[in-house]
C-alpha positions in Angstrom: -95.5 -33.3 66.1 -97.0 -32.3 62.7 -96.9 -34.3 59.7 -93.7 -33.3 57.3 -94.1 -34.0 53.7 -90.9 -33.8 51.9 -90.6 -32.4 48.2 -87.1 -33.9 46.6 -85.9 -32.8 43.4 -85.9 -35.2 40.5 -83.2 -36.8 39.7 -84.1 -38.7 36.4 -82.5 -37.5 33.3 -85.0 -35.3 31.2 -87.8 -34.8 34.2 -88.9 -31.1 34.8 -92.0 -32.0 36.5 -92.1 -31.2 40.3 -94.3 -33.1 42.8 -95.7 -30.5 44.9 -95.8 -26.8 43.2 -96.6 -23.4 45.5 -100.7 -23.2 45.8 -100.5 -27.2 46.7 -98.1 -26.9 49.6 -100.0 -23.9 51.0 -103.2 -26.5 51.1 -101.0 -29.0 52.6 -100.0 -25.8 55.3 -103.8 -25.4 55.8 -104.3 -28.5 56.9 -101.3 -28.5 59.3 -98.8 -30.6 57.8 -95.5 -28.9 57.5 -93.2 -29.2 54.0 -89.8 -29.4 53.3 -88.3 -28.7 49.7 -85.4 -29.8 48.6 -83.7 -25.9 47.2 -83.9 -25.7 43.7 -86.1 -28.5 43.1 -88.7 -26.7 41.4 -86.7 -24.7 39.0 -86.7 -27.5 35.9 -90.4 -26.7 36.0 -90.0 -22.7 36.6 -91.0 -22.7 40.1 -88.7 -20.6 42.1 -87.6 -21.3 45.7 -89.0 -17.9 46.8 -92.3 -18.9 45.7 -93.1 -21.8 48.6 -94.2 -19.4 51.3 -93.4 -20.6 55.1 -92.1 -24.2 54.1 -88.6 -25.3 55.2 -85.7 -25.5 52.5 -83.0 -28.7 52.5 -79.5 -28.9 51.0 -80.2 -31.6 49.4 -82.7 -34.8 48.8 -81.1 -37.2 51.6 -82.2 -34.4 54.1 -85.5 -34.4 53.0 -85.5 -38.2 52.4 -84.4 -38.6 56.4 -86.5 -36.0 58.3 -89.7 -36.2 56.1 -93.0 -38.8 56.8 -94.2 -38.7 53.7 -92.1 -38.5 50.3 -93.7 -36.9 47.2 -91.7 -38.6 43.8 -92.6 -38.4 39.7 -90.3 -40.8 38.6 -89.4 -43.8 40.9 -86.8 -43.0 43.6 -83.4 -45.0 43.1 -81.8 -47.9 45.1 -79.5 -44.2 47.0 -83.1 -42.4 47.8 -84.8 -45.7 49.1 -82.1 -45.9 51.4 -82.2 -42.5 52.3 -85.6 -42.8 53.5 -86.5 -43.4 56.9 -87.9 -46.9 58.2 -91.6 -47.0 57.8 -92.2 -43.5 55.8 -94.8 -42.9 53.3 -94.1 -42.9 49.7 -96.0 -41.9 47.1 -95.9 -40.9 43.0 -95.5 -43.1 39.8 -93.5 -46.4 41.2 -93.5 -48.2 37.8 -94.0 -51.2 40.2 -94.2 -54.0 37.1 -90.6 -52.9 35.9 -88.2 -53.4 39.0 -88.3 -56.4 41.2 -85.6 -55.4 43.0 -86.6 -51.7 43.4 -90.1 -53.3 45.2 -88.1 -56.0 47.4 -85.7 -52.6 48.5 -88.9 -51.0 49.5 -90.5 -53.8 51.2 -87.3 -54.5 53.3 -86.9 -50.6 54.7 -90.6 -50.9 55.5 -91.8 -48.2 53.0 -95.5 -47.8 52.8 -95.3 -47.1 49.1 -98.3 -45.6 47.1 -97.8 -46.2 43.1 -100.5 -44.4 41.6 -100.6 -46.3 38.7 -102.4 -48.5 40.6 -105.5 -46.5 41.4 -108.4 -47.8 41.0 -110.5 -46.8 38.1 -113.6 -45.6 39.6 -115.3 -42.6 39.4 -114.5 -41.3 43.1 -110.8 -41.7 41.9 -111.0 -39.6 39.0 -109.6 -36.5 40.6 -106.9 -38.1 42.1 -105.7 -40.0 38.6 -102.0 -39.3 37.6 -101.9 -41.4 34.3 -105.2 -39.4 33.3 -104.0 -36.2 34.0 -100.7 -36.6 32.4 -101.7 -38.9 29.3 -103.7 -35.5 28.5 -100.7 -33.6 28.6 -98.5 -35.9 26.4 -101.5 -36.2 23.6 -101.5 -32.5 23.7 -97.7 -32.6 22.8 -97.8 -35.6 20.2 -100.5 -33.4 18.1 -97.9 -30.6 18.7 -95.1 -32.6 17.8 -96.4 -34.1 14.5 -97.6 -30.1 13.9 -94.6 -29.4 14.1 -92.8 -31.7 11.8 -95.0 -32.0 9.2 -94.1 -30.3 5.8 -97.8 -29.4 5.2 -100.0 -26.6 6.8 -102.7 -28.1 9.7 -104.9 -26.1 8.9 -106.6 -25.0 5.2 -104.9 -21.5 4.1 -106.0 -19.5 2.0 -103.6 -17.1 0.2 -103.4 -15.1 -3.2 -102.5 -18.0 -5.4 -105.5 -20.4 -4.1 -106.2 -22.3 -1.6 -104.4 -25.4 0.4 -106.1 -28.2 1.7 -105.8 -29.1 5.3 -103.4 -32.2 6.5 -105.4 -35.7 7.5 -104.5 -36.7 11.0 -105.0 -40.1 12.1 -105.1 -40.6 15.8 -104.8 -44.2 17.2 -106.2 -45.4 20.6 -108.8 -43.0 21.9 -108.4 -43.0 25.6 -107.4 -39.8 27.1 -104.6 -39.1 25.8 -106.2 -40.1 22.1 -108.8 -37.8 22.8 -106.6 -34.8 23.6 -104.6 -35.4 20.5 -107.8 -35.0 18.5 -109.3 -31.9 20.3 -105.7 -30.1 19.3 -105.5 -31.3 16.0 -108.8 -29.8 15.6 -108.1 -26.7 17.0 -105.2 -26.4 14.8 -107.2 -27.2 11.8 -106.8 -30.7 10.6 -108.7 -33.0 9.7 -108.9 -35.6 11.8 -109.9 -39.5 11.8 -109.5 -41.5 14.8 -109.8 -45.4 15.5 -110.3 -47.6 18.7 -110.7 -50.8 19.3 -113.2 -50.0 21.8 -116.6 -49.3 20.1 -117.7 -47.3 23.1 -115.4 -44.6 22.4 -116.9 -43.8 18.7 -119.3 -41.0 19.8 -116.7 -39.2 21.9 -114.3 -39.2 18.7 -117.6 -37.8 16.5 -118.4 -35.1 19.5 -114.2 -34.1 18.9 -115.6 -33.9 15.2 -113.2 -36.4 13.8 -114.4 -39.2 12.0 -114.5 -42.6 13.5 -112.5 -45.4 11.3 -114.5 -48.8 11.6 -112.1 -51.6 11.5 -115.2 -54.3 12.6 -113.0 -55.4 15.6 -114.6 -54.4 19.6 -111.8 -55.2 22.2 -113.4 -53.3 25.4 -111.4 -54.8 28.6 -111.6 -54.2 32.3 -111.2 -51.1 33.9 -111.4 -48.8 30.7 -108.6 -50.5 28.7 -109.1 -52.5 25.9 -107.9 -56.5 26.0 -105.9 -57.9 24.2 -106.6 -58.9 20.3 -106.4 -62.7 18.9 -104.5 -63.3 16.2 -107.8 -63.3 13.6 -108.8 -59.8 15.3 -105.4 -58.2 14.6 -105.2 -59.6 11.1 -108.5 -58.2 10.7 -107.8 -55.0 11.9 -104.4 -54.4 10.2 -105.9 -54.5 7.0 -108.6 -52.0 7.3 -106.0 -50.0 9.2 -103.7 -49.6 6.4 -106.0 -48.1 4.0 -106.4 -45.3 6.4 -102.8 -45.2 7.4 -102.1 -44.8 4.2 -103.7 -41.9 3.1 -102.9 -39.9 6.1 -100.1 -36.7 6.3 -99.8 -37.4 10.0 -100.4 -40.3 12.5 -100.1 -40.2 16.1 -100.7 -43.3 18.1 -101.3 -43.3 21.6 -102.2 -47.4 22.6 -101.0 -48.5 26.2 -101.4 -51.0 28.4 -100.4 -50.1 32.1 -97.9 -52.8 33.4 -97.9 -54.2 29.9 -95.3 -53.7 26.5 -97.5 -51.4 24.3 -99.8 -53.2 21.0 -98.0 -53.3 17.9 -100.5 -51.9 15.8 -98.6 -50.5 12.8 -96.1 -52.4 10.9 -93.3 -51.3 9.1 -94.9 -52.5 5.7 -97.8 -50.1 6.4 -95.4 -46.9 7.7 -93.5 -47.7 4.2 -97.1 -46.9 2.2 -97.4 -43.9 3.6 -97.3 -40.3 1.6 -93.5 -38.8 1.2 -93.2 -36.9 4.0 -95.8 -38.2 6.7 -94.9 -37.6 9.9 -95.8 -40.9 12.8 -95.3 -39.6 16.6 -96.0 -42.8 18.8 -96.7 -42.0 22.0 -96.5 -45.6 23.0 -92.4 -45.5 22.6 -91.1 -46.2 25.7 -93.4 -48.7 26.8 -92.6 -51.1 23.9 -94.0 -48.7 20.8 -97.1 -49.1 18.9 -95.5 -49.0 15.3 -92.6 -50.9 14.0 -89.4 -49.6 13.9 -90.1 -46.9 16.4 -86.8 -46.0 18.7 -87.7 -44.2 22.2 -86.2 -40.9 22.6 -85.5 -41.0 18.7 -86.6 -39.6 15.3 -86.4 -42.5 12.6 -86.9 -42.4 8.5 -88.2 -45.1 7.1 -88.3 -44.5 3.6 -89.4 -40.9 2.9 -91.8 -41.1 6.9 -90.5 -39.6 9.8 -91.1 -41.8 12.9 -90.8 -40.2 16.1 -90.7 -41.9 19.5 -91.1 -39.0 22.2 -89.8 -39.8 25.5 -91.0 -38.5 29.0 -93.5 -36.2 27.0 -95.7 -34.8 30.1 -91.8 -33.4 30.9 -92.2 -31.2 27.6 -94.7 -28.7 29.7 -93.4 -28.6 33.1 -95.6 -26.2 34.8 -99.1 -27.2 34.0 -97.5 -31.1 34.0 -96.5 -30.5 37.1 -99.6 -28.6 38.7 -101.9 -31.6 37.3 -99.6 -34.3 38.9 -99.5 -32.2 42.3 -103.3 -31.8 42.6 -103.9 -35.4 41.9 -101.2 -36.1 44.9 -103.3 -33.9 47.0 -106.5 -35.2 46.3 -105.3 -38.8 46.9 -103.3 -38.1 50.5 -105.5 -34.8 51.8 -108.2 -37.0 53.2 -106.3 -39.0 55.3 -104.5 -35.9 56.9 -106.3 -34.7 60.2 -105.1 -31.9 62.6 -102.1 -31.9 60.9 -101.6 -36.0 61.8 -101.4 -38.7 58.7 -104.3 -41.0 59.7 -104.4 -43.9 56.8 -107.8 -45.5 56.6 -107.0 -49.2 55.2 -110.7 -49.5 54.9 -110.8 -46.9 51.8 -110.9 -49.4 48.2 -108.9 -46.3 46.4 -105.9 -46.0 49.6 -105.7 -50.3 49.8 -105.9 -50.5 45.9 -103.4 -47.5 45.3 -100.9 -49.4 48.3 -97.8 -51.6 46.9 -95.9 -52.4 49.9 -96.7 -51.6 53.5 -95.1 -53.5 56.9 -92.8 -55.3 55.3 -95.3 -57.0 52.8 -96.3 -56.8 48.8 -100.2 -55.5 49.9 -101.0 -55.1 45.7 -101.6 -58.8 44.4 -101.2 -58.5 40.7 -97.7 -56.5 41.1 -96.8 -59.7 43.5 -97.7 -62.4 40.9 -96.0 -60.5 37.8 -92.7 -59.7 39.8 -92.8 -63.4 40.9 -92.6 -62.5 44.8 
């Protein structure tokens, strides 16, 4: 019997983003697997049922949950859809596995070979298949957006009959992907930007964005692409050159995160209050702890005469091209263990045993086991 792969509608408040959009399931068809899709569940992200040729439609998640082998997801599945799944299926989307014990114990219990692709290795034969990549450059394209959007000055220099207006200064913290994205846009919108990492690595990819790199005299490069974490005397260190810049800034977006981990606090309130009247701050970072002090997820804050916005779910703001991103990185990942229409899971490949959380019964990823305590 061929492989079914089952497409549930999201249930978390606030997601538009689909797992699996049209041109993905029909490469899923060509490989023999059959698809169910929950009805409906693609209309958040403006994908119409009529536009998932020759899969088969389901009333409702638990139907998919219970005939499907493998279950696509974008947020984690609740303790209902866990135990709507059948013993021993294949799950597989972002699992937040630091956050719930109990959620990873559920899924451990029913059997659930569970796939958090937050856990995806970081090597290069990965990089197709990496959702927090894909979507981080989504959400820094909406932060540059965002703080567009809210500022009270122009981007970009203008020119009109009276004279001429400068452009705004951005100042775009953490330069990871979703740092680097917020730099291209604000570029292309016309700002000026200035960027700063604690990574030195990443000061001639800010220069090719043509923003200018801010040298606080503090290198933190880490393991797997991610800076470590700063001592006391390195954070101290960098605050202080930090604030000059913060302070002469119109807008500053900060995009510093630790997978697993609460985000850096990296701007305090002392230096958001010695910012310009009507600077805008969009950190990225919100829901994961926040990178700036008195950021509220899901909120916009004053402080003073600053606007501080903490965006939630951002990647949610563009559903369609959020959503085709995430579904090709799904395919990539799971396509090469599908042959003849058959799931064939090679425990042998570093990126499938690396990307696994719990499999017969057992916690397989190590590091989720010793921070969950299990």
């Amino acid at each position: 019997m061929a492989l079914l792969i089952g497409v549930p509608a999201e249930t978390v408040p606030g997601e538009r983003r689909l797992s699996a959009v049209p041109d993905v399931v029909k490469k899923y068809l060509d490989l023999g697997a059959q698809v169910m899709v929950q009805s409906g569940a693609g209309q958040p992200a403006h994908y119409r049922d009529e536009t998932f040729i020759d899969v088969r439609f389901a009333a409702s998640a638990e139907e998919v949950c219970a005939a499907a082998d493998v279950v696509f997801c974008v947020q984690p599945p609740s303790p209902e859809r866990i135990a709507a799944l059948r013993e021993g299926a294949v799950l597989i989307g972002l699992l937040q596995p630091w956050s719930d014990a109990e959620r990873v114990k559920q899924l451990m219990e029913k059997r659930i070979t569970a796939f958090a692709m937050e856990l995806l290795p970081r090597i290069s034969r990965a990089q197709s298949m990496d959702v927090l990549s894909s979507q981080a450059a989504v959400a820094g394209y909406e932060c540059a957006l965002i703080a567009a959007d809210h500022s009270p000055k122009f981007f970009p220099m203008l020119t009109y009959a009276a004279g001429t207006i400068r452009p705004a200064k951005v100042l775009v913290i953490g330069a990871g992907v979703a740092g680097l994205q917020a730099i291209a846009t604000a570029r292309r919108i016309g700002a000026m930007v200035e960027a700063y990492d604690v990574r030195p690595e990443t000061r001639e990819q800010i220069e090719s964005l043509g923003a200018k790199f801010v040298d606080t005299g503090v290198a933190a490069a880490g393991a797997g692409g991610y800076a470590r974490e700063l001592t006391d005397e390195e954070k101290a260190k960098q605050a202080e050159r930090l604030a000059k810049a913060v302070a002469q800034c119109d807008a500053l977006i900060t995009t510093a995160a630790i997978p697993g981990k609460r985000a850096p606090r990296i701007i305090t309130a002392d230096m958001v209050r010695r910012m310009k009247p009507g600077a805008v701050v969009v950190d990225m970072a919100a829901e994961s702890g926040g990178n700036v002090d008195g950021t509220v997820a899901g909120e916009k804050t004053w402080i003073n005469d600053v606007l501080v916005i903490g965006p939630a779910n951002i990647a949610s703001r563009m559903p369609v091209h959020a959503s085709e991103m995430y579904a090709k990185n799904l395919f990539n990942f799971i396509s090469p263990f599908i042959k003849e229409g058959a799931l064939a899971l090679d425990w042998e490949d570093e990126v499938l045993a690396g990307t696994c959380l719990t499999h017969a019964g057992e916690i397989r990823h190590a590091g989720v086991k010793q921070v969950l305590g299990l």
